[in-house]
C-alpha positions in Angstrom: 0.0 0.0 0.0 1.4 3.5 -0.7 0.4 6.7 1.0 -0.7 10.1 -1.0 -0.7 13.4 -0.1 -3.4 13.6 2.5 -2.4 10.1 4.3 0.9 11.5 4.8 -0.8 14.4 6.7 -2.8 12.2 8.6 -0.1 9.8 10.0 2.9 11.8 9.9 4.5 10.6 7.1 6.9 12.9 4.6 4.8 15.9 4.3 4.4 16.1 8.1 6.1 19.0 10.4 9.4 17.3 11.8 9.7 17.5 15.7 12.6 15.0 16.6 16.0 16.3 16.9 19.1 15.3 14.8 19.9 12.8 18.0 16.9 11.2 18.2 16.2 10.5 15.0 19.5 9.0 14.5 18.8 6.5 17.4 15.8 5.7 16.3 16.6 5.1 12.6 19.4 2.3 14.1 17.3 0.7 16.1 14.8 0.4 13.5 17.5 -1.4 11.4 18.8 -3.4 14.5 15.2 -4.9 15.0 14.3 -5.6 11.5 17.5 -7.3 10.6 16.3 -9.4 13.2 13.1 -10.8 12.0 13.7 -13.7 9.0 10.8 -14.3 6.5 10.1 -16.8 7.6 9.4 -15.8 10.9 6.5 -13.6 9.0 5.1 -16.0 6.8 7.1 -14.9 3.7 9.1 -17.3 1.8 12.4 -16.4 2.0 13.4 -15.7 -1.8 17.1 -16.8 -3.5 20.0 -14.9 -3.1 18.8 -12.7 0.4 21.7 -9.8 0.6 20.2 -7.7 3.6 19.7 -9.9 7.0 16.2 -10.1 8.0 13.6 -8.4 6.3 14.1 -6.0 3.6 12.6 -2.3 4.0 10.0 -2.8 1.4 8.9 -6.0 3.3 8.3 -4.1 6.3 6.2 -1.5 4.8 4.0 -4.0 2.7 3.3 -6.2 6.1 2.5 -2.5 8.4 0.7 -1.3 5.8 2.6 2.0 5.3 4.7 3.4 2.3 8.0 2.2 1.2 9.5 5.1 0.8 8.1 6.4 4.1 9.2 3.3 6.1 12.3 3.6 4.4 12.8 7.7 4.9 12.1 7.0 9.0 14.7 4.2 9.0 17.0 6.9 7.7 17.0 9.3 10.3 14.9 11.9 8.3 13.0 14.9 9.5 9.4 12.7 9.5 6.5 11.9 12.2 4.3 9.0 13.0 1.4 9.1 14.3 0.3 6.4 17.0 -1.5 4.1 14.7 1.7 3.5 12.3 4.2 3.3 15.3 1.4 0.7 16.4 1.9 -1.2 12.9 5.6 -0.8 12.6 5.9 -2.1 16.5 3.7 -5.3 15.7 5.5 -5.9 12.3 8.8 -5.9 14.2 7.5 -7.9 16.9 8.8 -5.3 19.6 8.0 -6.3 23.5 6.8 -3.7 25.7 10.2 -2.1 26.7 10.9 -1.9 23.0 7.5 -0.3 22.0 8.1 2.2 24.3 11.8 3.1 23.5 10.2 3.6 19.7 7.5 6.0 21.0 10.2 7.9 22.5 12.7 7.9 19.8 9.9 9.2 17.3 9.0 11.6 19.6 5.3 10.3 20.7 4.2 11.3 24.2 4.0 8.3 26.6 4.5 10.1 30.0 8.3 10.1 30.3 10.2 10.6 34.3 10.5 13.5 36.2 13.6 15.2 36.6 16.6 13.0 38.2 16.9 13.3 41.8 19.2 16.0 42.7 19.7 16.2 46.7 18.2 13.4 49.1 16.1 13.6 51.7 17.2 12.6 55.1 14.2 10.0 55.2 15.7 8.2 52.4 19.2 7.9 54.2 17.4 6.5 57.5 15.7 3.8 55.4 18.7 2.8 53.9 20.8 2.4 57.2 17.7 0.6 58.5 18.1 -2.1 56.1 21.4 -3.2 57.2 22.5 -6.2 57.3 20.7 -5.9 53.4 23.3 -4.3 50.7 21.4 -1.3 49.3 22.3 1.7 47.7 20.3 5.2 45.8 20.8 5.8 42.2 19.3 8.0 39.2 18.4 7.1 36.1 21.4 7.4 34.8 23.0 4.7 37.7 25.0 8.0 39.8 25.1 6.3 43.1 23.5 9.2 45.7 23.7 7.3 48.6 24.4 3.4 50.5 24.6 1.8 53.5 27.2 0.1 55.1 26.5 -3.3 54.2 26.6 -2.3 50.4 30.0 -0.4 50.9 31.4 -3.7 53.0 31.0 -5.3 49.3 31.5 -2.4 46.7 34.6 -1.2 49.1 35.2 0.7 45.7 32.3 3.3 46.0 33.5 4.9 49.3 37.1 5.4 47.5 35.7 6.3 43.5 36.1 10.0 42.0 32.3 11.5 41.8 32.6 11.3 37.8 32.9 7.2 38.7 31.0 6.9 41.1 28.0 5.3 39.0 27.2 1.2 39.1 27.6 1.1 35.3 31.0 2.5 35.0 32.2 0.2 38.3 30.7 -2.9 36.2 32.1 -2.2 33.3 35.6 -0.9 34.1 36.8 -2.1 36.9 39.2 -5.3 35.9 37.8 -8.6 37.0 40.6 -8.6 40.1 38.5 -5.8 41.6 35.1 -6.5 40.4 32.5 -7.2 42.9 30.0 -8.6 40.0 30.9 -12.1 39.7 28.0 -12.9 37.1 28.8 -9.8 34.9 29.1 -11.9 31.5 25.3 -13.0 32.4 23.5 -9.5 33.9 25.3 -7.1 31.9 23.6 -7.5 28.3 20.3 -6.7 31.0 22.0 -4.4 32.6 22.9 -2.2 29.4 19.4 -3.2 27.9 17.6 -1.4 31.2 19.8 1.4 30.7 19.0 2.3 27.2 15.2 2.0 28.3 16.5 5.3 30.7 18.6 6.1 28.0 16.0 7.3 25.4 14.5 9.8 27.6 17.4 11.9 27.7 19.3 11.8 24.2 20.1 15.4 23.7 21.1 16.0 27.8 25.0 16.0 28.1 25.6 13.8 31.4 23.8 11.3 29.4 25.7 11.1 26.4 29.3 12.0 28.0 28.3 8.4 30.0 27.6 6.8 27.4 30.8 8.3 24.6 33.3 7.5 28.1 31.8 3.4 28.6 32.4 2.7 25.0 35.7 4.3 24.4 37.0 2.4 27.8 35.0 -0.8 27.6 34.6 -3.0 24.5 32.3 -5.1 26.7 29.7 -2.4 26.9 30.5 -1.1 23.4 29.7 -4.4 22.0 26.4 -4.9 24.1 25.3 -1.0 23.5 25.6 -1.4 19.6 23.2 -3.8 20.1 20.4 -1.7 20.4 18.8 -4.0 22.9 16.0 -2.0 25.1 14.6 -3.6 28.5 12.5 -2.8 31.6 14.2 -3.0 34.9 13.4 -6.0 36.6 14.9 -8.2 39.7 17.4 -10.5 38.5 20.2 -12.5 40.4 23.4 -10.8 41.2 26.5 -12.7 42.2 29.0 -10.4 44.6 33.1 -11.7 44.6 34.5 -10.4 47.8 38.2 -11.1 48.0 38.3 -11.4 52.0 34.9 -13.2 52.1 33.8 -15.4 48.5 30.9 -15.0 46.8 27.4 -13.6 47.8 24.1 -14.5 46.3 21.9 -12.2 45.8 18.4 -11.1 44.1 18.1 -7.3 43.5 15.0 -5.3 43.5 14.4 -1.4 42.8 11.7 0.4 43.7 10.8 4.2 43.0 11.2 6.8 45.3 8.3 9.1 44.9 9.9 12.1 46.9 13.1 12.3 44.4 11.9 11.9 41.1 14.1 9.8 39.2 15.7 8.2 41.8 15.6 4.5 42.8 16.0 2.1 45.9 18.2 -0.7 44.5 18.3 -3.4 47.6 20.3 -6.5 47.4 18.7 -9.6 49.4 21.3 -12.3 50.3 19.2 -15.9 48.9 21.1 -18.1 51.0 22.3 -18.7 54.3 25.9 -18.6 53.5 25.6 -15.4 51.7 23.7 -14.0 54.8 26.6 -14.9 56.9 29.7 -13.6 54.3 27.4 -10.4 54.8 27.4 -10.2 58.5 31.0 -11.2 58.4 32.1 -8.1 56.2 30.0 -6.1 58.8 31.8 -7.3 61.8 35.2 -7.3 60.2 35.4 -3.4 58.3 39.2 -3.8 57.9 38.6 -6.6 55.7 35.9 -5.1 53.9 37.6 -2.0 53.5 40.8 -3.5 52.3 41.5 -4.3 48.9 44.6 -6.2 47.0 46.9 -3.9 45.6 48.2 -4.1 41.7 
């Protein structure tokens, strides 16, 4: 199906008034192109044809099966200066097969309302410090959206000795996962949480594109980390969720835990990030570190 003049109006194809910015659109046209190289024929019912150059789909396949314009489909996945309205962004998303986390991070790359966060939490209130040294012997910790840690208690320091010694500018739980060799690093199960944990941040990610803490985060973890290089040119979006963290103490092994975060409602943008121990021996490697601060606190040398 191809679109005339007055369609074009109507969904925000060519003709319509451009709103995204040169950043967002650029996002938004590679992870178009990420999740359709994705998607085989077959997967859609189309035979798969001889001598297939592109992976995946082709462009023209994608606008036959989301009923839109080829060169409209094609001119989004480009990056240019065009609008959707929801009901194409609704055909696009089910042509693509995007989950929920992935519909969403397309609404906000094109620019379609969908209640995006507050502002990210600046100052904390005192309230928010007592409920996090009340949860000792439980590692937990305060971040923003874009994973600054604000705050922690002491159990969470006893196993991230490295955020009580970090320069501010490090001081953020992607950067320590992702740079800090695996001598030092408390994340013993890194190689499985970290394609979720850069997934959940690009879900953040895509609410901020043209604010310059977000991209000089992102432009410093891919010129110092191949790791998160590799997993960010993915394109992979995901909601947070609770997930199973393995800690590597040097002084006291390995601690099991599941992590949870919650909202805090009185600092927009800022999250409770808790760390329950899922086994007995975990619990008591915790109390351990608690009881023994110089062998928390102490670190090998290089």
């Amino acid at each position: 199906m191809t679109t005339t003049s007055a369609e074009n109006t109507a969904t925000g194809g060519p003709l319509a008034r451009p709103r995204t910015g040169p950043r967002r659109r650029t996002e938004l046209a590679a992870f178009l192109r990420s999740r359709r190289e994705r998607i085989t024929p077959e997967d859609v019912g189309m035979a798969p044809g001889p001598r297939r150059r592109t992976p995946g789909l082709r462009r023209e396949e994608v606008a036959q099966l989301a009923g839109v314009g080829v060169t409209w489909y094609t001119w989004l996945e480009q990056g240019r200066p065009i609008n959707a309205s929801t009901q194409v962004l609704d055909a696009v998303a089910r042509t693509l097969r995007l989950d929920g986390a992935e519909r969403q991070h397309l609404y906000r790359l094109a620019d379609v309302p969908d209640g995006t966060a507050g502002e990210e939490a600046g100052s904390l209130p005192e309230d928010v410090r007592a409920v996090l040294d009340a949860l000792v012997p439980m590692p937990a910790s305060v971040v923003n959206g874009r994973s600054d840690i604000l705050a922690w208690n002491a159990a969470f320091a006893a196993i991230f000795p490295h955020v009580m010694t970090a320069r501010p500018c490090e001081r953020n739980s992607m950067w320590m996962a992702f740079t800090l060799p695996p001598c030092c690093n408390p994340i013993a199960n890194l190689a499985e949480t970290g394609p979720l944990l850069v997934a959940t941040f690009r879900h953040r990610y895509s609410r901020h594109l043209d604010e310059p803490g977000w991209k000089e985060i992102v432009q410093r973890l891919q010129a110092v980390s191949p790791e998160f290089a590799r997993l960010w040119a993915s394109h992979d979006v995901a909601l947070p969720q609770s997930g199973t963290k393995v800690f590597r103490h040097h002084a006291a092994g390995e601690i099991r835990t599941r992590t949870m975060s919650f909202d805090i409602s009185a600092s927009p943008g800022a999250r409770l990030i808790t760390c329950t121990p899922t086994d007995e021996e975990s619990r008591e490697r915790v109390a351990w570190l608690l009881a023994h601060p110089e062998a928390a606190a102490t670190d090998h040398r290089h």
